[in-house]
C-alpha angles and dihedrals in degrees: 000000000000140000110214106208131197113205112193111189135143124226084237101051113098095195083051079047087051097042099051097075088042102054088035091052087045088052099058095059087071103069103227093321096101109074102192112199104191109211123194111250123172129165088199115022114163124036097261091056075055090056095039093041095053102007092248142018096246099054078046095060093048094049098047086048081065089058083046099058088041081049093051096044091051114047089055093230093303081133141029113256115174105182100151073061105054098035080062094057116104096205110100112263098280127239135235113244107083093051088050090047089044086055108050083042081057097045087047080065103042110004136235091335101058088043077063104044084047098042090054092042089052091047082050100053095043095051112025094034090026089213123160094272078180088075122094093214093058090052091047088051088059101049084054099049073048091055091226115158109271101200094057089034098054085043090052092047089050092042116105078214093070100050088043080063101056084042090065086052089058089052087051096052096049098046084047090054084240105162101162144032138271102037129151113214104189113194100348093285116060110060117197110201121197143011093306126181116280091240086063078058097052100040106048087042087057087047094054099049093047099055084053095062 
């Protein structure tokens, strides 16, 4: 027996940056029986959805700060969170588009595996190092400390093909009424929003597993 999970999450989003270890280290626990698929989800992917979400990108920094402090408090250091960093930073507050591009050009090389291991090491860059993860030289920078194949990785990240691919994500989520990330979507049917504890994880993992058989 196997759970299928959908895990929609966004390179910018600190609770996705949250959820990711927890439902990693859940996972673990199953021994092969959980198949994660990671989709692409943003609210705000590219710089102008940041200036109509918030009227400019300034007052948008400072807002989604606010999430970054709520995220802080609340994952009790299980993750490094440097907001004082990245409010002194002078480069507008970065979208979400090219991470998401640099990990399903990632996952074209290794899989769903390797989309994973990019898309934490990007999190991780944006809020512990608090770099531009909308630049392209910063993404490139990780696929190399990866050692991914540059050449087919920079192929794949100029390719339309691959941002058809996260577009197709986006449909999912929307004909899923899926409106925030993270959110866990486990066999189609039971969504789990949020950075939720690891033991919801488990629990609702075991539940399932158990119906199946």
């Amino acid at each position: 027996m196997e759970i299928k999970i959908d895990f929609f999450h966004d390179v910018l989003c600190v609770w996705c940056y949250i959820a990711s270890p927890r439902l990693r280290k859940a996972i673990e626990q199953f021994d092969g029986n959980i198949e994660v698929k990671h989709r692409c989800f943003a609210l705000a992917p590219t710089q102008d959805d940041i200036t109509r979400m918030f009227g400019n990108h300034i007052l948008g920094k400072e807002e989604i700060l606010r999430h970054w402090q709520s995220a802080k408090d609340h994952s009790i250091n299980e993750v490094e969170i440097n907001v004082g960093l990245m409010r002194e930073r002078t480069f507008p507050y970065p979208h979400s588009l090219p991470g998401l591009i640099a990990c399903k050009a990632a996952e074209l090389q290794g899989g769903q595996e390797l989309h994973w291991k990019f898309f934490d090491r990007v999190q991780y860059a944006h809020a512990a190092e608090c770099g531009n993860i909308a630049d392209k030289q910063v993404l490139f920078d990780i696929a190399t400390e990866l050692k991914l194949d540059m050449a087919q990785f920079g192929k794949n990240f100029q390719d339309d093909s691959t941002k058809e691919k996260i577009s197709k994500d986006f449909e999912l989520a929307r004909s899923m009424n899926i409106n925030a990330v993270p959110t866990v979507v486990i066999n189609q049917q039971i969504k789990i929003p949020g950075a939720v504890p690891t033991e919801v994880y488990l629990k609702t993992f075991d539940e399932q597993l158990k119906r199946q058989t």
